[in-house]
C-alpha positions in Angstrom: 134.7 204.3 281.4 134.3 207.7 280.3 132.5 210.1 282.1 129.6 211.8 281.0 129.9 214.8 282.3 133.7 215.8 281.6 134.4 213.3 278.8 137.7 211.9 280.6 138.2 208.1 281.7 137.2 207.7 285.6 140.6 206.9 287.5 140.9 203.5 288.4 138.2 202.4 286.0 139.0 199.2 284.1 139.3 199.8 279.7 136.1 200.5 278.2 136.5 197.4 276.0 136.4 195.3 279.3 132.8 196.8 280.7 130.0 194.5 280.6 127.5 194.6 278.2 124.3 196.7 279.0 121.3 195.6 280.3 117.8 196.7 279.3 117.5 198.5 281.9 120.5 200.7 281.6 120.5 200.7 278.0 119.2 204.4 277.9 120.0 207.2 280.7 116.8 209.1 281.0 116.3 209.2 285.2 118.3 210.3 288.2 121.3 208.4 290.0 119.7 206.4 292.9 121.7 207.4 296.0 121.4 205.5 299.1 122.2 207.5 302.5 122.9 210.2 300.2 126.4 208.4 299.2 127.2 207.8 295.5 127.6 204.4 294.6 131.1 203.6 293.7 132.4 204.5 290.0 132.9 201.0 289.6 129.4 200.1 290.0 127.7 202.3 287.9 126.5 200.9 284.6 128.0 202.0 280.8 125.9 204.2 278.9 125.3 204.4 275.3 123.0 207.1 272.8 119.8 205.6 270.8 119.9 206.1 267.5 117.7 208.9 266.3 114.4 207.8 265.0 114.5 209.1 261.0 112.1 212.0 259.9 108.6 211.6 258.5 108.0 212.1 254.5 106.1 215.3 253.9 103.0 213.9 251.1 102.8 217.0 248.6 100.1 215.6 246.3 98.7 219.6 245.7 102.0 220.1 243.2 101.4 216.6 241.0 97.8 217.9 240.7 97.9 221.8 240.5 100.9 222.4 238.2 99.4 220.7 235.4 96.2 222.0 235.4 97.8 225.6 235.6 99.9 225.1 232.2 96.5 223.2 230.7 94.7 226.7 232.3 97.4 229.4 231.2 97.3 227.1 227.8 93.6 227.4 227.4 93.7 231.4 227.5 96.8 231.2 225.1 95.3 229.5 222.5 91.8 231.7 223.9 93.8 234.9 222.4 95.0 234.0 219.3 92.4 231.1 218.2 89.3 232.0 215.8 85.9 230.9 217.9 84.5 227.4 217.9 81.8 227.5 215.0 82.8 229.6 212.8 82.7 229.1 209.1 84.0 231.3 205.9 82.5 230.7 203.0 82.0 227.7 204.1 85.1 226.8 205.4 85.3 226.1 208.8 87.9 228.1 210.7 87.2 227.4 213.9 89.7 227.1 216.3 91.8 228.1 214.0 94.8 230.6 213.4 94.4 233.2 211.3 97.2 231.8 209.3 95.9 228.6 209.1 92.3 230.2 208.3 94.1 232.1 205.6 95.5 228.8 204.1 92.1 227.1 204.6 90.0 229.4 202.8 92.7 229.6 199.5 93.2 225.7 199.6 89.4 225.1 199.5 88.5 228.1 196.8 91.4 226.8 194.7 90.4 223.0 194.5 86.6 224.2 193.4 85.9 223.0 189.9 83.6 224.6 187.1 82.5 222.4 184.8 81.6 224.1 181.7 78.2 222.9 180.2 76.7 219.5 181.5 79.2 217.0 181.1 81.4 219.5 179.4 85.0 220.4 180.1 86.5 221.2 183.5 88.8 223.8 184.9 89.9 224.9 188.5 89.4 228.2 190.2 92.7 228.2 190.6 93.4 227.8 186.8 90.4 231.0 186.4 93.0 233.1 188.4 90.1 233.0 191.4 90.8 234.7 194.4 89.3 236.0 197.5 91.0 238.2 200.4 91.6 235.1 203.0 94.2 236.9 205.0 91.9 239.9 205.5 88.6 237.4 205.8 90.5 235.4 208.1 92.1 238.9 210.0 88.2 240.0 210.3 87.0 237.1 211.5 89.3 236.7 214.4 89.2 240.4 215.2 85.1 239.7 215.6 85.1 236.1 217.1 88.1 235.9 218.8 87.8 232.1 221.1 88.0 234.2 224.4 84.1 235.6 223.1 81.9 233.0 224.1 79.2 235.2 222.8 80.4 234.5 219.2 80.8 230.7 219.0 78.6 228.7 216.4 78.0 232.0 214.6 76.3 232.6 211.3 79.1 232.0 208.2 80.4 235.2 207.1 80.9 235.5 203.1 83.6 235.8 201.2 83.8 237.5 197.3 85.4 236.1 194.7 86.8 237.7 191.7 89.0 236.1 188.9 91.5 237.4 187.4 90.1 238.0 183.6 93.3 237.4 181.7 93.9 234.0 183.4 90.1 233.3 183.3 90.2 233.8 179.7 93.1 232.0 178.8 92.2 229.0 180.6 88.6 229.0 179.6 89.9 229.5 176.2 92.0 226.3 176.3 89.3 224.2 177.7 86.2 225.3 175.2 87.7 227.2 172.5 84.5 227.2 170.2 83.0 229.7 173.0 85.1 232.5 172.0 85.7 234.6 168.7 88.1 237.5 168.6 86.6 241.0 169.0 87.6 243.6 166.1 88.9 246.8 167.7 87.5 250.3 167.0 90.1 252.3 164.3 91.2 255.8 163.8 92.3 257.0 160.7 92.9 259.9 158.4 91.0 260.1 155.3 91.8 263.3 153.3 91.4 266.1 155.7 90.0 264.6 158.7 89.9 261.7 161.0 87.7 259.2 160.8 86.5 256.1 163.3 86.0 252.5 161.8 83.4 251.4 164.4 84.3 248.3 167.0 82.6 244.8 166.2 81.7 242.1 169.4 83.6 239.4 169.6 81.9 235.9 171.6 83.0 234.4 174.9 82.1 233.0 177.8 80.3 235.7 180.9 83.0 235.8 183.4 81.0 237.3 185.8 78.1 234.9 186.0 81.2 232.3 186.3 82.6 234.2 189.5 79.3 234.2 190.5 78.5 230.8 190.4 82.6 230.0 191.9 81.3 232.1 194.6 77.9 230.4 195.4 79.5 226.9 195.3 82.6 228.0 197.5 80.0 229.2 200.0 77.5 226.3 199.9 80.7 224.3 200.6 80.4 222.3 197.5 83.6 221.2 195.7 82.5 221.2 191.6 79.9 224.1 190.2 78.1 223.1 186.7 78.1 227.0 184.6 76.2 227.6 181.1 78.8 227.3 178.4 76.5 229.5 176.1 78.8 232.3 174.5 77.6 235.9 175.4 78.9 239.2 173.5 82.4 240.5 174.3 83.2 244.0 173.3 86.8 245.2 171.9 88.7 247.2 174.7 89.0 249.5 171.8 85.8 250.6 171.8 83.9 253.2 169.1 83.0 255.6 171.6 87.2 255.7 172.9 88.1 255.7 169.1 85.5 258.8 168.7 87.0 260.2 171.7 90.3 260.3 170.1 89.2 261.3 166.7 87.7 264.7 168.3 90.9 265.1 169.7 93.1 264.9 166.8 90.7 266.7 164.6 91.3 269.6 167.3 95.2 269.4 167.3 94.8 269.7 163.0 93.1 273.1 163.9 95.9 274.4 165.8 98.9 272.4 165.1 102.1 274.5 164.2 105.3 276.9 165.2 104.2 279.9 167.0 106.2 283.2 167.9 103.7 284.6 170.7 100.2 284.0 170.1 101.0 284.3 165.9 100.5 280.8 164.0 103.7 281.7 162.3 104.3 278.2 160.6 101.1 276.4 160.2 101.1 272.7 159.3 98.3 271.5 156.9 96.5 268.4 158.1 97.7 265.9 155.9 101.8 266.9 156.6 100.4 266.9 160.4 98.5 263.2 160.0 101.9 261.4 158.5 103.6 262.4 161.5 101.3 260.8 164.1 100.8 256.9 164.6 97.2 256.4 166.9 96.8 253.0 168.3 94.9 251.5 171.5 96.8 249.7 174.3 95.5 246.6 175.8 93.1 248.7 178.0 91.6 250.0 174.9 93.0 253.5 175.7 94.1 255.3 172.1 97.6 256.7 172.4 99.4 259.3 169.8 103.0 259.0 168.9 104.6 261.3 166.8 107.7 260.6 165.0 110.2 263.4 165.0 112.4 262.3 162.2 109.3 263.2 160.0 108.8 266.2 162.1 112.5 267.5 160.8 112.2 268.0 157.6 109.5 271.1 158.8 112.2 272.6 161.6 115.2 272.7 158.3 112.3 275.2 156.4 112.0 277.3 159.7 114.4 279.9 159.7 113.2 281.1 156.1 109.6 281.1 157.3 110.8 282.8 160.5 113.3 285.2 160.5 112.8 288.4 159.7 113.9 292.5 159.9 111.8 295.1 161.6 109.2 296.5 159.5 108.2 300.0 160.7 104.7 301.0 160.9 102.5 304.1 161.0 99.4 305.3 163.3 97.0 307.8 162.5 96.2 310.1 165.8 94.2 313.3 166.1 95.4 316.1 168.5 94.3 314.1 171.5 96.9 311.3 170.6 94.6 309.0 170.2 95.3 306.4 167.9 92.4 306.3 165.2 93.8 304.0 162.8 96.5 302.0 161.4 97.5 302.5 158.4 100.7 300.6 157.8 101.1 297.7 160.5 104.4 297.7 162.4 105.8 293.9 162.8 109.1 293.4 165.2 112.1 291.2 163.5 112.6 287.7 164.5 115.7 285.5 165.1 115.3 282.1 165.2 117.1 280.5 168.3 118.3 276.9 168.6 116.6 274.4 166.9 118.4 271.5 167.4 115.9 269.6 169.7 112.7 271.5 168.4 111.8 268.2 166.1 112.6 266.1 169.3 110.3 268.4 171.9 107.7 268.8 169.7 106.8 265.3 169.2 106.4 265.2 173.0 104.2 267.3 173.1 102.1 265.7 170.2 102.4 262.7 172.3 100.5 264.0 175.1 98.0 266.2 172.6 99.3 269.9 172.5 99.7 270.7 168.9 101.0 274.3 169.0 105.3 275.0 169.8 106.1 277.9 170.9 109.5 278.4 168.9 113.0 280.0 170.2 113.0 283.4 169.0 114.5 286.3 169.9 112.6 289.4 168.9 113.7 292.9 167.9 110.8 295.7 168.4 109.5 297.8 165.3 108.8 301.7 165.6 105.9 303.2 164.6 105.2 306.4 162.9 102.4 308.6 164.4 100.9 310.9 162.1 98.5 313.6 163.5 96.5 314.1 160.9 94.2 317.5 159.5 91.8 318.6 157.3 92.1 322.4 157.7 89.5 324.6 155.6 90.8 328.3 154.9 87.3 329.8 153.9 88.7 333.3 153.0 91.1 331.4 150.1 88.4 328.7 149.5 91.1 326.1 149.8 91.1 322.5 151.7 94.5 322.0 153.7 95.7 318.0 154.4 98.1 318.4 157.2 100.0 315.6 158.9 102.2 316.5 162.1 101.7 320.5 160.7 102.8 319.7 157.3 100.7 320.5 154.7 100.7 316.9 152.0 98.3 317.9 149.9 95.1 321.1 149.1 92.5 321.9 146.8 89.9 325.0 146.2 86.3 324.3 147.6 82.6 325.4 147.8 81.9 326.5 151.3 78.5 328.0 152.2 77.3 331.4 151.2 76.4 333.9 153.4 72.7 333.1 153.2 73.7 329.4 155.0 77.7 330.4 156.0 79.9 327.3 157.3 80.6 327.6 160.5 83.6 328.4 161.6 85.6 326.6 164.7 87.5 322.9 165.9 85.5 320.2 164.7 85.9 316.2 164.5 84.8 314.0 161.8 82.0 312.0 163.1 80.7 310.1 160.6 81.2 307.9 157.3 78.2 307.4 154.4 79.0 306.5 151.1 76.5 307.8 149.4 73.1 309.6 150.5 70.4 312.3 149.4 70.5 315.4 150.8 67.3 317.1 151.0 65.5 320.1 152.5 61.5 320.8 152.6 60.6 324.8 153.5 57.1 325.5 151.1 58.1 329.2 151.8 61.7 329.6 151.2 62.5 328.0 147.6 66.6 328.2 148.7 65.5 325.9 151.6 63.8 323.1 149.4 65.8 320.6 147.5 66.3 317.6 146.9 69.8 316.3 146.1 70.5 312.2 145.1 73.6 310.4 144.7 75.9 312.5 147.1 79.0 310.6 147.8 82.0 310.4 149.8 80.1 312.0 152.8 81.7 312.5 156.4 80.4 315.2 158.8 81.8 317.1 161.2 79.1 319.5 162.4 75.7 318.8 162.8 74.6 318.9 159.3 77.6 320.4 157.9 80.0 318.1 156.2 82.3 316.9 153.3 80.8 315.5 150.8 81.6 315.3 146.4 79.9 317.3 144.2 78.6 316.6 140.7 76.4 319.7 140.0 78.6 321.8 139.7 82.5 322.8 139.0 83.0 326.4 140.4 85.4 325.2 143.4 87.0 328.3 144.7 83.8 330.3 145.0 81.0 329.9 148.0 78.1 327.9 146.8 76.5 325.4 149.0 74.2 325.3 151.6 77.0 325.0 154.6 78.8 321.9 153.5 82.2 322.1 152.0 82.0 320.7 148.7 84.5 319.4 145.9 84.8 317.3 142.8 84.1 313.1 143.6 87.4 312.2 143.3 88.8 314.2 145.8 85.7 314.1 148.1 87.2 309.6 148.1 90.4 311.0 148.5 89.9 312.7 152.2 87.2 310.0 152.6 89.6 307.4 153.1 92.4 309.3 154.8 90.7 311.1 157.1 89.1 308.1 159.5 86.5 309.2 162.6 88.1 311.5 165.0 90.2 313.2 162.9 90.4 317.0 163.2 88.7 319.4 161.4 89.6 322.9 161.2 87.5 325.8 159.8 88.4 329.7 159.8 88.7 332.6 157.8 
């Protein structure tokens, strides 16, 4: 047998396959040897042993994981659907969207507002919202009411409905309502614009008939809230204006009527090529859009023919021109107006750009020109009085153009000698003086012309009493025949210088 202890065979020991089977009592070796006299009993008397089979391991019972996982995904489910669900309850338009995406609210709402029908008139034709072209914001409805009653807010479930607009879309509306009742509607007549001799002129807008989309959104609207799926509207025509109203074609007629006042080619601020109004009118088309809104085209193929007859109205040379100063330099008058010459520049788009610009209502084109500056002439003029010769000096710049004899005051009522300006213009005037005690000092003169002063009362001024020029005989003034009293009267303007001296 083999020893327990060292695993060998015991010496001597018969073959293991010999040994007797065991007995109950030696079937398991869980006590001490009994010795007897403290000897060991003999090897061959000691019973074979053999090792119980182990008893097999208890089953663990984990009930807590068929029970708990589950109702963690139904939990962490719950406050999924909590965070992207619409609250219990609520209702848009009358659609209910509760527990509801907003996508799927979104398709909700259009699905329901689409199938609505309007009947028109009791027991009258039918059409759909959807075939009106009705539509409400769903996506934002549905986006509003999930950012207010979001499923997690317990506060918001079963709350009031929240409302939803409708509009239609007017040309669909029309169209379909059109199809469906067509002895509703009659064709509005537009407002015109037209030329008419020298002006423009409106041809006022009449109603057409139709059927009031408004009170049909309206009562889309109502029936889409109430949650009902057909709506009964009036099919009673009501008045439907033209896009093109009168007060828009008025509008436009001021306009153009202002662009006739102005239209043309300009060098500078000059109107140098003004365009009457009917040439202007055949080269503008006005007609409203769909909106109603009067536009202006221009047509610059018409406009050419005006560019070609440009350069003759245009170009130009330099044309001097002359100022009258006195010895201040200051320019009193012009007598001859300077102008600078002109050179028309490229004109090969002018027709092209100025029809733009009547497009968008500016009637005045400033043309390509390239200028070359006029000089003036300054002449300083004087009327010099020599009272020792009795003679009247014109002077320009010094140079004597032109003299003639005068009256000057005797020495009873001398002309004053000195530098003078003329002051004053009258054409004609009476000259008196009242002194009771001094017969020289009382007359009474009518009919004086050609008058200009120069000092106090002294002045130039015709005379028709008389024909001694060359010799003293007035009362101060400086006297000479009418024709010649016009002749310094319209050279000489206010300011000039006057001169008197011995």
């Amino acid at each position: 047998m083999t020893d327990p202890a060292t695993g060998r065979e015991a010496e001597g020991s018969p073959d293991a396959s010999s040994a007797s089977p065991p007995t109950a009592a030696t079937a398991v070796l869980d006590g001490p040897i009994e010795t007897i006299d403290d000897a060991v009993v003999p090897p061959a008397q000691v019973p074979s042993l053999q090792w119980a089979p182990a008893e097999p391991p208890r089953k663990k019972k984990r009930l807590w994981l068929w029970i708990g996982v589950p109702a963690a995904v139904v939990a962490a489910g719950a406050v999924t659907a909590s965070l992207v669900l619409i609250a219990p309850g609520t209702a848009i338009a009358g659609v209910p969207v509760g527990l509801l995406t907003a996508g799927a609210a979104t398709d909700a709402i259009s699905q329901r507002l689409g199938a609505t029908t309007v009947v028109l008139g009791e027991g009258g034709p039918t059409v759909t919202a959807a075939q009106l072209g009705a539509t409400v914001d769903a996506h934002g409805l549905a986006d509003r009411a999930f950012a207010a009653r979001p499923m997690w807010n317990v506060t918001q479930w079963f709350g009031d409905g929240l409302d939803a607009p409708v509009t239609l879309d007017a040309d669909r509306a029309e169209a379909a309502l059109r199809a469906a009742l067509p002895s509703a509607f009659t064709a509005p007549v537009p407002a015109q614009v037209s030329f008419t001799g020298t002006a423009y002129t409106v041809t006022p807008a009449v109603a057409g008939t139709g059927l009031d989309l408004d009170a049909i959104a309206a009562a889309v609207h109502d029936a889409f809230v109430a949650g009902k799926s057909t709506v009964t509207v009036s099919a009673a025509s009501v008045p439907v204006a033209a896009p093109a109203t009168s007060e828009r074609a008025q509008s436009a007629a001021d306009q153009l009527n202002g662009m006739l006042q102005t239209i043309g080619f300009y060098v500078g601020d000059e109107r140098t090529v003004p365009i009457d109004p009917a040439t202007a009118a055949s080269w503008l088309t006005v007609t409203p859009d769909a909106s109603g809104a009067f536009s202006i085209t221009a047509d610059a193929a018409k406009i050419q023919a005006a560019v070609d007859a440009l350069p003759a109205a245009v170009n130009r040379a330099p044309a001097n021109g002359t100022v009258i100063t006195n010895s201040d330099g200051t320019v009193l008058e012009t007598s001859v107006p300077g102008a600078d010459g002109r050179t028309l520049g490229d004109t090969s788009t002018v027709a092209k750009e100025f029809a733009a610009q009547l497009d968008a209502g500016k009637a005045a084109f400033a043309l390509p020109v390239t200028l070359t500056p006029a000089s003036t002439v300054t002449l300083q003029r004087l009327l010099e009085v020599n009272l020792s010769e009795q003679m009247l000096y014109l002077k320009e710049n010094g140079a004597v153009v032109d003299s003639w004899p005068i009256s000057s005051g005797v020495a009873q009522s001398p002309t004053y000698t000195g530098h003078f300006r003329i002051n004053s213009h009258i054409r004609s005037q009476t000259m008196t003086s009242t002194d009771p005690n001094n017969p020289y000092w009382n007359y009474d003169v009518p009919n004086v012309e050609w008058v200009m002063y120069f000092n106090g009362d002294e002045a130039f001024h015709g005379v028709y009493w008389h024909n001694n020029f060359g010799t003293p005989q007035s009362h101060g003034c400086v006297g000479m025949p009418n024709y010649r009293a016009k002749q310094i009267y319209d050279w000489s303007p206010t300011g000039v210088d006057v001169w008197i001296h011995d």
